[in-house]
N, C-alpha and C positions, 0 to 999 in steps of 0.2 A: 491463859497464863503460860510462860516460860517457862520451861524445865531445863535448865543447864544452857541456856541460850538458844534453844532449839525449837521451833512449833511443834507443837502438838500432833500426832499422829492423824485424827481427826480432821484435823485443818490441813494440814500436807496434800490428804486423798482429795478433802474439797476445792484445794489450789492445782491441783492435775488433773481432775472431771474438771475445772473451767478452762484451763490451755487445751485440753482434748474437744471440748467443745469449739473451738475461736477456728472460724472459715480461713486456713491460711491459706487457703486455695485463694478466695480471695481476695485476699492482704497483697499475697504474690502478685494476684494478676493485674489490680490497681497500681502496685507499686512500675513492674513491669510497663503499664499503658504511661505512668508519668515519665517512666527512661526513656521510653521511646521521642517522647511529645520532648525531652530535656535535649535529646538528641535531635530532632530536627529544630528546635531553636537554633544547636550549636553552629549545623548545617548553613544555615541565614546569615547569622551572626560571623561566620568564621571569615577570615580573611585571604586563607590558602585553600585549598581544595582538601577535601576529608581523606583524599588518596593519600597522603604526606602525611611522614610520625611527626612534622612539625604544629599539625592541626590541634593536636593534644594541648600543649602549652598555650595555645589561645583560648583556650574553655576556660568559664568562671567557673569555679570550682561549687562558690558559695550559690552564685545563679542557678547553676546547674542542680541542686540538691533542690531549691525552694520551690523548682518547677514540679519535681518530683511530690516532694511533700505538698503542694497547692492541690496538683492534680488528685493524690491519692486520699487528702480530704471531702475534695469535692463532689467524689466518686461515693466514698461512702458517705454523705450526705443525700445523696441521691439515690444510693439505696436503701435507704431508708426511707422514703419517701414515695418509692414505683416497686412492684413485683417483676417489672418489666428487668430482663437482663443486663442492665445496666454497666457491670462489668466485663462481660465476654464484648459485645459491642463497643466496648471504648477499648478492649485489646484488639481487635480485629480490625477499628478503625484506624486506630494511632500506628498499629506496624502497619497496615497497608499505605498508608499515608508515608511514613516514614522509607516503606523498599521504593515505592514509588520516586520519592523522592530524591532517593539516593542514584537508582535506576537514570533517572535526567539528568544529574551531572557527571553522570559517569558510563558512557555509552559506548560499551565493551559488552560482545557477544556474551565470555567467559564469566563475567561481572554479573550479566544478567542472571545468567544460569543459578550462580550464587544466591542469588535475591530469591530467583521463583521457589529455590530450594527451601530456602528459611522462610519465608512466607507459607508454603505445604504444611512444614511440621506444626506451624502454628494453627493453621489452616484445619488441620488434620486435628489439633487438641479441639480447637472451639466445634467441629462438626459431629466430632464421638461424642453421642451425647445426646446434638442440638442443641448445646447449649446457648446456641445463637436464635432456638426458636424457629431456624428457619420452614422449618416443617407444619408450623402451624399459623405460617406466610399465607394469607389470600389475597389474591392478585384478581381485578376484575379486570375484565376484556378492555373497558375503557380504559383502565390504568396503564394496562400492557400496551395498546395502543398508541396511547401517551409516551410512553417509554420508547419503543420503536422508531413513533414517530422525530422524538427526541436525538436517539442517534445517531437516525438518517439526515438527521439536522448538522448536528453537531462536523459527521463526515463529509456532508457536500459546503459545508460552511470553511470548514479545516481544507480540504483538498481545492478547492474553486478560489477562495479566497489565496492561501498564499502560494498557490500555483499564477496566479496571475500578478501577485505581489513578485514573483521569480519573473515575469516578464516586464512588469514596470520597473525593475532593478537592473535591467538588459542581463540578466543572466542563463537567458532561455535564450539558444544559437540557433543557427540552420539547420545542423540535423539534430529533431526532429521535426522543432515547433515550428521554423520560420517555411517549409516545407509547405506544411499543412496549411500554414496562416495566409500562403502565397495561392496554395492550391483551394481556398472557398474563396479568396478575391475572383481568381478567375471564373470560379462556379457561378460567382453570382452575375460578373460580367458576360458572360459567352456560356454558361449551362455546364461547361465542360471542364476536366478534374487537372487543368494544365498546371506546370511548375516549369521555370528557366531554372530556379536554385538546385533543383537536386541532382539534374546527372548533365547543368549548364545548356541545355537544349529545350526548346520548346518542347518540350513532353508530356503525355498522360500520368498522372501516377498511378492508373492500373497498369500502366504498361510494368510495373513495377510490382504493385501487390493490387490484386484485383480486391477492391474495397468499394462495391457500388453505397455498404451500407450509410456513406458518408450525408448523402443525400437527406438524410430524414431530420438532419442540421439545418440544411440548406434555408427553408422555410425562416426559424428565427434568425441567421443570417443577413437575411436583405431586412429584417425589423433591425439590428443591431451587430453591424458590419464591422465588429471589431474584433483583435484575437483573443480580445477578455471575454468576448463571449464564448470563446470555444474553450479557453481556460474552468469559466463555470459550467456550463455542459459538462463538462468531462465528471466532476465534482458530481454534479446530478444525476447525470446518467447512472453512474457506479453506484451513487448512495440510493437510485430506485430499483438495486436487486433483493434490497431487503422488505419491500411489499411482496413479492411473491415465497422467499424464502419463508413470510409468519404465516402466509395464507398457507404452506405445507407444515406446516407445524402444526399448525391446525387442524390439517386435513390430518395428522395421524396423531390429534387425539393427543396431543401435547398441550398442558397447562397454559395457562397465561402467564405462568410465573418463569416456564420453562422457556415457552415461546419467546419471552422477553431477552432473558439471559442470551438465547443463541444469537436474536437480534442483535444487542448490544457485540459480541465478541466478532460480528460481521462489519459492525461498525470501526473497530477499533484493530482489526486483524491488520499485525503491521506489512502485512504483502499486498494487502489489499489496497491501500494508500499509497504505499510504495511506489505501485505500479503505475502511479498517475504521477510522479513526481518527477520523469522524465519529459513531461508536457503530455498535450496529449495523444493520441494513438488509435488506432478503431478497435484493437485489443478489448480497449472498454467493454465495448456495446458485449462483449461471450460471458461476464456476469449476470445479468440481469435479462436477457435472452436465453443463457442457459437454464437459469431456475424457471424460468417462465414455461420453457419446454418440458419441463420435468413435474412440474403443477400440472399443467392439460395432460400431460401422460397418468398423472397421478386419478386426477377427475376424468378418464377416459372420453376427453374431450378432443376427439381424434384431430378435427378440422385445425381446431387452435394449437394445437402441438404440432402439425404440420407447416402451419403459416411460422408461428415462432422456431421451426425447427429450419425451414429458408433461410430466417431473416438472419439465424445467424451464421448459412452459408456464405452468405450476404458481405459478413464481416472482413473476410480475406480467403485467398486459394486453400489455406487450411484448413480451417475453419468446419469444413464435412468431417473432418479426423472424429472432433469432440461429438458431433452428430451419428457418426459409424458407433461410435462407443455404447452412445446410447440404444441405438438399433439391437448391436447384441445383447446390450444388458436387456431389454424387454425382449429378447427373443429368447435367451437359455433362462432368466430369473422371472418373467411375469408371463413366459408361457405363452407369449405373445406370438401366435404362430404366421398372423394377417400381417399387421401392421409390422412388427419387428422387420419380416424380410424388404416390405416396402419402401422403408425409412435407409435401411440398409442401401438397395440399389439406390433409393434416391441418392445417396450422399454420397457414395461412388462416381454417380454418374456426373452429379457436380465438380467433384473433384478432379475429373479425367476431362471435363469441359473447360477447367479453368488452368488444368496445367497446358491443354491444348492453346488456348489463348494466348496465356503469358510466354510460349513455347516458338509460337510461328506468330503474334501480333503482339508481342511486348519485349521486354530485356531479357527472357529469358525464365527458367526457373531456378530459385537459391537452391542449388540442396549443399552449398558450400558447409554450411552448418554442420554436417550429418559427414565430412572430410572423414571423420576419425570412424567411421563404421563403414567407407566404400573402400572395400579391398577391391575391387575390380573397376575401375574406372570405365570399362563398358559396356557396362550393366546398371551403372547408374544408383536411382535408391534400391534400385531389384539388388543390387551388392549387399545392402544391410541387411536382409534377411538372410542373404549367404553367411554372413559374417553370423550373427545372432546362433544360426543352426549349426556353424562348423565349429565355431569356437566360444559357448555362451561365458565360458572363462572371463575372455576381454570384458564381457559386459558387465560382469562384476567389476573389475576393475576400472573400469570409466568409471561405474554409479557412485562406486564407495570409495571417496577419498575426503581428504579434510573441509576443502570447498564446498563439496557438495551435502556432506553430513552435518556443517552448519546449517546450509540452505533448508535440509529436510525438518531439522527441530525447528527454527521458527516458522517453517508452515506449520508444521502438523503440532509440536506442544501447545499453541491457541486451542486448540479444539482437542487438545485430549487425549492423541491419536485416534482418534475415534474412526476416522475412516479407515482406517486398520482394520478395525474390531469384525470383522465381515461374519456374517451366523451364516452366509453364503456363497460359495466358490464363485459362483456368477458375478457376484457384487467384483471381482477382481478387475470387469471390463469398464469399471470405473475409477480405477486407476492408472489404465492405459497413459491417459493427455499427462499425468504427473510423469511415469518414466520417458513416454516418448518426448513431451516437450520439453519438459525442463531438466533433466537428471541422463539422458543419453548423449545429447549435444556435449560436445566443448567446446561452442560460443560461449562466453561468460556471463554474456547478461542473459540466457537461456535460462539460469539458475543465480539470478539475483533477484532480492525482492523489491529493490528501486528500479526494477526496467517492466516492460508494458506484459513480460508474458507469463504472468501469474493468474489473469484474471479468469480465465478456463477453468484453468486446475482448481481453482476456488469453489468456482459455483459447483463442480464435483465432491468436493472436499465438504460440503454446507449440504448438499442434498445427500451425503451419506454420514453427516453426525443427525441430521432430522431421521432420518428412518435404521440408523440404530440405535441411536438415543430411545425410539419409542419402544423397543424389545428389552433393552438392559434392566440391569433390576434396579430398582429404588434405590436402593442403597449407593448404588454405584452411581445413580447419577444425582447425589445428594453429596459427593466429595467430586463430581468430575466438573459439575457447574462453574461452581464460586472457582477450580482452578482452573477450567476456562477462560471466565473473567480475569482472574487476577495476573495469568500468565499474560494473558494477550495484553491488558493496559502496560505491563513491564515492558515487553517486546515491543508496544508502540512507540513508550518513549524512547526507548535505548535506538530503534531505526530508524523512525521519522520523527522523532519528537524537536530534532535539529533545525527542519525547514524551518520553525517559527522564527529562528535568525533573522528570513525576509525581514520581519517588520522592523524588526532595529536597524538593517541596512536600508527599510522605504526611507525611516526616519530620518535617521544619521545621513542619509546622500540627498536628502531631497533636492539642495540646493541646486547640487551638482546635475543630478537626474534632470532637473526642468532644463539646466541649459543644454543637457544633450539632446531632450525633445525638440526644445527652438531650435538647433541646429537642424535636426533632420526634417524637419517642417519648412524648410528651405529650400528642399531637392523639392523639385516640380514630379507631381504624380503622374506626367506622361512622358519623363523622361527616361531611359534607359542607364539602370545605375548598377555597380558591385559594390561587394561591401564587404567587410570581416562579419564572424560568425555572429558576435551574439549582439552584430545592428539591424542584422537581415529580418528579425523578425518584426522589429518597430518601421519599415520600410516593406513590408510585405503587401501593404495596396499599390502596386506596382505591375503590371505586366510582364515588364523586363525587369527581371531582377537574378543578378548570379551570386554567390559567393563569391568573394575575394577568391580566396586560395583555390580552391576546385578551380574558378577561371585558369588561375596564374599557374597552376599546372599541368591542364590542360596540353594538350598537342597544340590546339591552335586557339588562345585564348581570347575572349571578346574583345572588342575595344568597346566602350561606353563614356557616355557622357560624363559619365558623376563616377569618381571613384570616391566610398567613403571609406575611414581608416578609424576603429577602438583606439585611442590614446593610454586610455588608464591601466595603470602601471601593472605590469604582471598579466596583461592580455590577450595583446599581441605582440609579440618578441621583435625587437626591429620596425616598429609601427613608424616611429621619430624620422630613421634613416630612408622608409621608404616613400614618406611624406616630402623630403627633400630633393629625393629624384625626382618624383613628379614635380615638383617645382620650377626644376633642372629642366624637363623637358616642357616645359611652357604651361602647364596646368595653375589656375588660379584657385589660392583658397578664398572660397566666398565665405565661410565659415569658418573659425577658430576658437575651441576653448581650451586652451592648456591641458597636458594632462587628461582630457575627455575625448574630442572629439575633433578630425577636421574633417573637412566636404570641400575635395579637388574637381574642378570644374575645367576638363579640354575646349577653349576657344573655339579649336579649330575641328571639333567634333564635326560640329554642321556642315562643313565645307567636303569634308571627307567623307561621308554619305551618299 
């Protein structure tokens, strides 16, 4: 009963022990999962881009609240129904979904950064706790398995597939792909590693970059002689570093839950993919050769770590650098007093073999790269270590500048910085190939994650979160997993999540694409032809074959029978005009499509021969 209009003292305390009871934790968190899930409708639904304050105004106001309310009925509906966490998982799912999302249309380093950020603190709530249960997560061998197997799918599916959708599109040139795709015609024709396209002379390409490991292609090459095969190779190759990388996860005694996790972040690490999306390169083969050496080292399987410690001498002149690294690291960290110095002179000796090579029997050796650290030009690379000792100042200065301090966070935020984390001063000589390769140079694609020389530093970077991962304490790698995961899928999409454009351009051009095919299917395969950059690769079963431009500025350029000319608008500058000269001087187009493509044919070639 009422007293003055007011309840009763009684019933007051009994209506405050029931709001003091009522889970607003999760009311919050339900309602929070519906905002998120109301917000990637909007996302969908919206007409402008979410980056714009005009995006606001296109939200239903009234939609927008129902999704909220739908979701956070059905939430507690469902908790009532499971013990199961039901709400932390449907926050963890709907923002990850949600930064993800945002993350792919909005593919800005700075943007990213933002996303990984607010996903942590969230990140950070659901794991104080475990509220996500992940702790009482049992993963069996086969599921992890499963899973592994899964990613390595997923990446050689993702990198093979639309790396070769980039050459069905003619958007893969001469350098790098048409290159390579000229140099296994030859291999399969005549054994040997010849290219006309890359420096316009009939040449070796070790005379170049001594790369015998090319050869172990060769094989499914004469089964399937096309440059889609080397496009999926590439894909393959890189996605089987992650069968050795579980077998060491293993090897120290890491979870199947844990093993998984790393797997997946190998799968998805955007330098890792990156690196192929240049076409592809022998760079490849030092992931999956380097783990492999660092397994047999791991399982003191001397023989086997010798043979795969070759194979990736094998890869190119450098290529002993990442081999030396290892040598010391088993010689100051595992004590290794036999083998460590062995590995050492072997990689030396290699190295001093193949600079001789490329020195007196090829073009020479690059150290152009390394310009910015030779203070004495006759001293050579012996200058950088002058330069390094007299003035390690500069060397700070090259490493750390804006360019490069992006580069270093999406390597190393994938994994945690965890190859930082060293409990060992020796572990340092595993860092060497990151400063020497990529962060010393002021070549620029030396420190980009879409060019080929990531793939070293990686498989360093992966054999040192495995074996500090297995020291760290629990706790710490119960918040460093999931941000693992979570950062690397953000950085996937925001760097290479783009290439999947290919297939809307396979689609959208097809028309067009097939008659630039039938055009080039019209140059006779023994005839001696040039071409603009990004035809040379779809004419690469060819013998003679130059680039256009390298020709035409050349000292003394070819003449050839077939000049072919790119049409399409915006990709060769001047294509039209210089279509018309050759006309001018008596060349016949046997082929014409607007706009695509023409194929100029000299009468009087034969005669002149």
């Amino acid at each position: 009963m009422q007293e003055n209009g007011q309840l009763p003292t009684g019933r007051k305390l009994l209506m405050l022990r029931d709001l003091k009871n009522i889970d607003w934790a999760s009311i919050g968190i339900r309602l929070l999962s519906g905002w998120f899930v109301a917000c990637s409708v909007g996302i969908f639904q919206g007409k402008v881009g979410f980056d714009v304050l005009a995006f606001v105004s296109g939200v239903n106001l009234l939609t927008f609240a129902l999704i909220i309310l739908t979701l956070f009925l059905l939430l507690t509906l469902l908790k009532k129904l499971t013990p199961f966490p039901v709400d932390a998982w449907a926050l963890g799912a709907t923002s990850l979904f949600y930064g993800l999302l945002i993350a792919a249309r909005n593919r800005n380093f700075y943007f990213a950064i933002g996303v990984i950020f607010a996903l942590s603190l969230i990140g950070y709530y659901l794991l104080r706790g475990d509220k996500l249960w992940l702790g009482k997560l049992v993963l069996s061998k086969k599921a992890a398995i499963v899973l592994i197997a899964a990613a390595g799918a997923f990446f050689a599916v993702y990198v093979g597939g639309l790396t070769t959708l980039r050459y069905l599109n003619y958007a893969a040139s001469t350098y790098d792909f048409g290159i390579f795709a000229q140099m296994f015609h030859h291999m399969k024709e005549t054994l040997l590693p010849n290219t006309t396209c890359e420096r316009n002379i009939l040449l070796s390409h070790f005379a170049i970059h001594l790369s015998p490991i090319y050869y172990l292609l060769l094989p499914g090459y004469f089964l399937f002689p096309s440059p889609i095969y080397l496009q999926v190779m590439q894909g393959l190759v890189v996605a089987s570093g992650i069968i050795p990388l579980f077998l060491l996860a293993k090897h120290f005694s890491l979870s199947n839950k844990v093993s998984a996790a790393i797997g997946v972040v190998y799968a998805l690490h955007p330098a890792l993919a990156g690196s192929c999306f240049y076409d592809i390169h022998e760079n490849m083969f030092l992931t999956p050769l380097l783990l492999w050496t660092f397994y047999f080292l791991e399982k003191q399987k001397w023989p086997l770590m010798y043979l795969f410690a070759f194979l990736t001498c094998l890869v190119k002149e450098d290529a002993p650098v990442y081999i030396a690294c290892i040598a010391l690291f088993l010689l100051f960290s595992r004590k290794e007093l036999f083998h460590g110095p062995i590995l050492l002179a072997g990689s030396i000796l290699y190295f001093g073999i193949a600079m001789l090579i490329l020195q007196y029997m090829g073009q020479g050796v690059m150290i152009g790269r390394y310009d910015n650290f030779i203070s004495d030009a006759d001293l050579g690379l012996i200058s950088v270590f002058k330069t390094l000792i007299l003035n390690p100042a500069y060397l700070i200065n090259e490493v750390f500048n804006q360019e490069k301090l992006q580069y270093m966070v999406v390597m190393l935020l994938p994994v945690a910085g965890i190859p930082l984390l060293n409990r060992k001063i020796s572990q340092l000589f595993l860092l060497i190939p990151f400063l020497l390769v990529n962060l010393m140079s002021d070549y620029p694609y030396q420190h980009s994650i879409v060019f080929q020389y990531n793939f070293g530093t990686l498989a360093f970077f992966f054999y040192l979160v495995v074996i500090n991962i297995s020291v760290l304490e629990p706790r710490f790698r119960r918040y460093a997993l999931p941000f693992m995961v979570s950062s690397t899928a953000v950085f996937f999409l925001v760097n290479v999540g783009g290439y999947t454009d290919n297939i809307q351009s396979y689609i959208t051009n097809r028309e067009q694409l097939q008659k630039m095919d039938a055009c080039l299917e019209m140059v006779p395969e023994d005839a001696m032809v040039q071409a603009t950059g990004y035809l040379v690769p779809k004419l690469s079963n060819r013998m003679v074959l130059y680039d256009y431009h390298y020709n035409q500025e050349s000292e003394s350029p070819h003449e050839t029978e077939y000049v072919v000319l790119d049409l399409r608008p915006g990709r060769e500058k001047g294509a039209e005009e210089k279509m018309e000269e050759y006309i001018e001087k008596g060349y016949e187009a046997t082929a014409y499509e607007e706009d695509l493509v023409v194929i100029l044919r000299n009468p009087q070639y034969a005669e002149s021969q």
